[in-house]
C-alpha positions in Angstrom: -19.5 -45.1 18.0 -19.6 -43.1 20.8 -17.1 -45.4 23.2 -14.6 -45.0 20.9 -15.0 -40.7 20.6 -15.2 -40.7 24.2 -12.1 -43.2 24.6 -10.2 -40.5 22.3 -11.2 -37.6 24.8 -9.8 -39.6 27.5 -7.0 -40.4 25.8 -6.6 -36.2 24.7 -7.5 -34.7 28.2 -7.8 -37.5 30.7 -9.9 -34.8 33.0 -12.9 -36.0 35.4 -15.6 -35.0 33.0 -13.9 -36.9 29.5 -13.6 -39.8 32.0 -17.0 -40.0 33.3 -18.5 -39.4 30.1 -16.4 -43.1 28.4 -17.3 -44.8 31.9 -21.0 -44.4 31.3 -20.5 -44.8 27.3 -19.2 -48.5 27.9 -22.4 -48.8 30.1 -24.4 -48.1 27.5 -22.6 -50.0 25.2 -23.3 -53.0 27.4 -27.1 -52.4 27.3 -27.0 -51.9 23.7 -25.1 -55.1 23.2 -27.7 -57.1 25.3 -30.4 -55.1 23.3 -29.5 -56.4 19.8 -27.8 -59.7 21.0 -30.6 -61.3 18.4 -28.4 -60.0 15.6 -25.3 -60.0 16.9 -22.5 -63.1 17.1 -22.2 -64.6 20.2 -18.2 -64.8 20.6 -17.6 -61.1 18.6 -20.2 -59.4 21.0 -19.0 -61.1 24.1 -15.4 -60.3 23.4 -16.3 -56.5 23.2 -18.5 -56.3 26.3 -15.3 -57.4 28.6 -13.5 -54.8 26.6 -15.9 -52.1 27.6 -15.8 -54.0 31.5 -12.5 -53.8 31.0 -12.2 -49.9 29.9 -14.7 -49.1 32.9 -13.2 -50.8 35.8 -9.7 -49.6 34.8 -10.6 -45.9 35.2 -12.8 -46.4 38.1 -10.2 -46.0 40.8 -9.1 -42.4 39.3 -13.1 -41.5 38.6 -13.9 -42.3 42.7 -11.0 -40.6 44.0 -12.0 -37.4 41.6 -15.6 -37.6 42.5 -14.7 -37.4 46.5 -12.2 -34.4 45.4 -15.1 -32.2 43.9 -17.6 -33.2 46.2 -15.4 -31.8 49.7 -15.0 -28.5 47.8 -18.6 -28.7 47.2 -19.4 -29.2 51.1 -16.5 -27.1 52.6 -18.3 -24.4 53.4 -20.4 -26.6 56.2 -17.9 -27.0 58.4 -16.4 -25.1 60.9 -12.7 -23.2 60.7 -11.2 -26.1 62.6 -12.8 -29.0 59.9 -12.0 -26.8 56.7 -9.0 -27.3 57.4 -8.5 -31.0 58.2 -10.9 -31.4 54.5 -8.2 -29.2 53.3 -5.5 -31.9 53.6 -7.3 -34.3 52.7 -8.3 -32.7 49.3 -4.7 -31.9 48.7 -3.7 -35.9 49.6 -6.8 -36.8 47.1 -5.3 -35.0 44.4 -1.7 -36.2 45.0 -3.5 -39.8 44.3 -5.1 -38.8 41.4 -2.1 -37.3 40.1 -0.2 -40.7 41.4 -3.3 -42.9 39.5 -3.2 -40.9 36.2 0.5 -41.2 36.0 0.4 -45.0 36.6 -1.9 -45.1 33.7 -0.5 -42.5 31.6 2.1 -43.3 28.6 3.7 -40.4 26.5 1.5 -38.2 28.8 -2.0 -39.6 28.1 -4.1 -42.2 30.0 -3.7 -45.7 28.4 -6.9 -47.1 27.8 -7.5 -50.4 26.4 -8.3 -50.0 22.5 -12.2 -51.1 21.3 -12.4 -50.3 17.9 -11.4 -53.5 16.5 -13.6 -55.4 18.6 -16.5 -52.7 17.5 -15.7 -53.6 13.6 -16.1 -57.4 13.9 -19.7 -57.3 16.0 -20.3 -54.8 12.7 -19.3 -56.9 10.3 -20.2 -60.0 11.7 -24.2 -58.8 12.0 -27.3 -60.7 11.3 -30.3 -59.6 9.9 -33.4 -59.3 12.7 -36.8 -57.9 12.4 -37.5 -54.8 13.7 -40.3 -56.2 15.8 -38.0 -59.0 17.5 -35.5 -56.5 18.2 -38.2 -54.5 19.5 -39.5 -57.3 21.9 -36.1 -58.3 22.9 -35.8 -54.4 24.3 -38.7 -54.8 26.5 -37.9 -58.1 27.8 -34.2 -56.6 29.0 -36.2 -53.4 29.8 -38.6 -55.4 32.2 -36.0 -57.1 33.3 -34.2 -54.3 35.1 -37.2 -53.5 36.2 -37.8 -56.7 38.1 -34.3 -56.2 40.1 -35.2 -53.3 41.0 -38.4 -54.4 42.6 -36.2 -57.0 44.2 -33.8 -54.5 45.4 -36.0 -51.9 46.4 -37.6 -52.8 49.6 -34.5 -53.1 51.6 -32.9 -50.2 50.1 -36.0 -48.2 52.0 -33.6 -48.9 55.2 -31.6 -46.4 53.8 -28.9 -48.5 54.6 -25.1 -47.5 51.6 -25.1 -50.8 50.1 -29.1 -51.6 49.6 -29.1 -47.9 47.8 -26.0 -48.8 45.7 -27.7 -51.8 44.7 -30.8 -49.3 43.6 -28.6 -47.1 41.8 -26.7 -49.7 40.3 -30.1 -51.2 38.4 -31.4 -48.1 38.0 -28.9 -47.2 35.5 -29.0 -50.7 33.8 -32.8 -49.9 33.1 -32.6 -46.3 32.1 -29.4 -46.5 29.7 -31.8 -49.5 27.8 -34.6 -46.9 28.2 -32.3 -44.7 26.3 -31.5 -47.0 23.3 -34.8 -47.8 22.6 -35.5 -43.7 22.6 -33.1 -43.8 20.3 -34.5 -46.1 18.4 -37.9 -44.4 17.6 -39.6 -45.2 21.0 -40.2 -41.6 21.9 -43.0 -43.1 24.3 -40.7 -44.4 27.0 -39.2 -40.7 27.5 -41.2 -39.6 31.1 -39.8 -43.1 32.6 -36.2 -42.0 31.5 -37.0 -38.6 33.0 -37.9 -39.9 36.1 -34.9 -43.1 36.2 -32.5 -39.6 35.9 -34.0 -37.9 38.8 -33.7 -41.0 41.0 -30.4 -41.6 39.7 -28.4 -38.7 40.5 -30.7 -38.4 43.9 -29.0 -41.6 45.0 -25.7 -40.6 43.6 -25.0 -37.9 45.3 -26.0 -40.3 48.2 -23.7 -42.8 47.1 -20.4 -40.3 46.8 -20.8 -38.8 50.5 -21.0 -42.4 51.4 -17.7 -42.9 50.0 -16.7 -39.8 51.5 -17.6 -40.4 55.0 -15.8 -44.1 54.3 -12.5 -42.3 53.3 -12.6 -40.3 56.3 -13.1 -43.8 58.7 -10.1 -45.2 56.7 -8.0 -41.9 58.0 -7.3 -41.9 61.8 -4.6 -39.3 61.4 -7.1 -37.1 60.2 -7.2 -34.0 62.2 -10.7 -32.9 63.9 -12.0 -36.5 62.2 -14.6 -37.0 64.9 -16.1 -33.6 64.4 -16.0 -33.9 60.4 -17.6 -37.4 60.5 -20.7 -36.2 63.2 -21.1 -33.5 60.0 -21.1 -35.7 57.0 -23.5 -38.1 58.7 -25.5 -35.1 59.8 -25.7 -34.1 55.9 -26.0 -37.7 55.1 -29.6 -38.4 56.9 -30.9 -35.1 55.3 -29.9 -37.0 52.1 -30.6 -40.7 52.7 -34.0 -39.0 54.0 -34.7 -37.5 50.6 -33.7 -40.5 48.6 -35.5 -42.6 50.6 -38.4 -41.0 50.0 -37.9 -41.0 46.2 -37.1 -44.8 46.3 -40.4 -45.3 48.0 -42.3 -43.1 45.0 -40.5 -45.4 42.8 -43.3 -48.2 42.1 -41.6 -50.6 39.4 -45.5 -52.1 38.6 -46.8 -48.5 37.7 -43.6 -48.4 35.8 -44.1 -51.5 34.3 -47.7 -50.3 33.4 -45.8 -47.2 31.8 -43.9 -49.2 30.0 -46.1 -51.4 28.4 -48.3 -48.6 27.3 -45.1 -47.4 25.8 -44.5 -50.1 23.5 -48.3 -50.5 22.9 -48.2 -46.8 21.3 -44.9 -47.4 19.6 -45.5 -50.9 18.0 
């Protein structure tokens, strides 16, 4: 199961990428999990989705405060002399925290992280048998789904307002990891909407980390030259919310939904 490889990676490195890659694994997990619920226990599958919750929101604080890390080296070189070096401090007081966070979490020198692999072998052993065709159903149904919260979501998010986007982003990747699964299952049709979920995706979050950027830098009044850094983030911030804006807009979740069905037309 991929969780658990990508729990052991964390466990062996504990590094940003190793702990990105098991955040989004449990995601996926989660989709899967609601995918085949049909033929899997009840109690047994629930028990493993709060473990994967568990596992995600227990590395989240470490995962933000590396994102914000990488992305002020990324966007250094847009400020001015005097700015540089307030982002400077701050980088070095992010990675004191992260250091701080990984060593909170960290036993015999690797990250603790809440063990799955039980929990994975009971939903196994525990499974029912299902048709392909109800399984196949059931994967639309959650498919459609997402795709209905994000017509819900979508209109305010064209404010471009942090927490309507979020919202976006946040069913976005509900809809394409269960895009994924049933690609992975044989439904090779449903690839262009995946391609264009991705694209959306990391559009709004690279939104969504300057947003936590520009909040980090609010929560720091001792921040030297913080006026002048926040006038540049939100500068950079309407080229971006502009752009994502835009692509939320494009977004139509009924042509989708007309992809979609076509996609399930071909492969059943």
């Amino acid at each position: 199961m991929e969780v658990i490889r990508r729990r052991r990676d964390v466990r062996l490195r504990g590094d940003p990428d190793s702990i990105h890659d098991l955040r989004v694994a449990t995601r996926r997990l989660q989709e899967a999990l609601d995918i085949f619920a049909p033929c899997l226990p009840g109690s047994a599958r629930q028990r493993l989705a709060r473990r994967s919750r568990r596992i995600r929101r227990q590395l989240g604080g470490v995962r933000n405060v590396d994102v914000t890390g990488r992305l002020l080296e990324r966007i250094a070189g847009r400020f001015d002399a005097r700015s540089r070096r307030a982002l400077a401090a701050l980088r070095a007081e992010l990675a004191a925290e992260a250091a701080t966070l990984r060593r909170a979490s960290s036993g015999g020198g690797a990250l603790r992280v809440p063990g799955i692999r039980k929990r994975s072998r009971a939903v196994l052993a525990a499974r029912r048998a299902v048709s392909a065709p109800a399984l196949l159903q059931r994967g639309r149904a959650v498919a459609a789904t997402h795709l209905k919260a994000l017509a819900r979501t979508r209109p305010r998010a064209l404010t471009g307002r942090p927490r309507p986007l979020h919202r976006v982003r946040i069913a976005l990747k509900h809809y394409r990891y269960a895009l994924e699964i049933l690609e992975a299952g044989g439904m090779a049709g449903v690839r262009p909407a995946i391609a264009i979920a991705r694209l959306l995706q990391e559009r709004l979050g690279d939104l969504h980390d300057l947003d936590v950027l520009i909040e980090r830098v609010r929560a720091a009044p001792g921040l030297r030259a913080r006026a002048a850094v926040l006038r540049r983030l939100r500068g950079i911030r309407r080229i971006l919310a502009a752009s994502a804006v835009s692509a939320v807009g494009d977004f139509d979740p009924a042509s989708e939904r007309r992809r979609l069905d076509a996609a399930f037309a071909e492969g059943g």
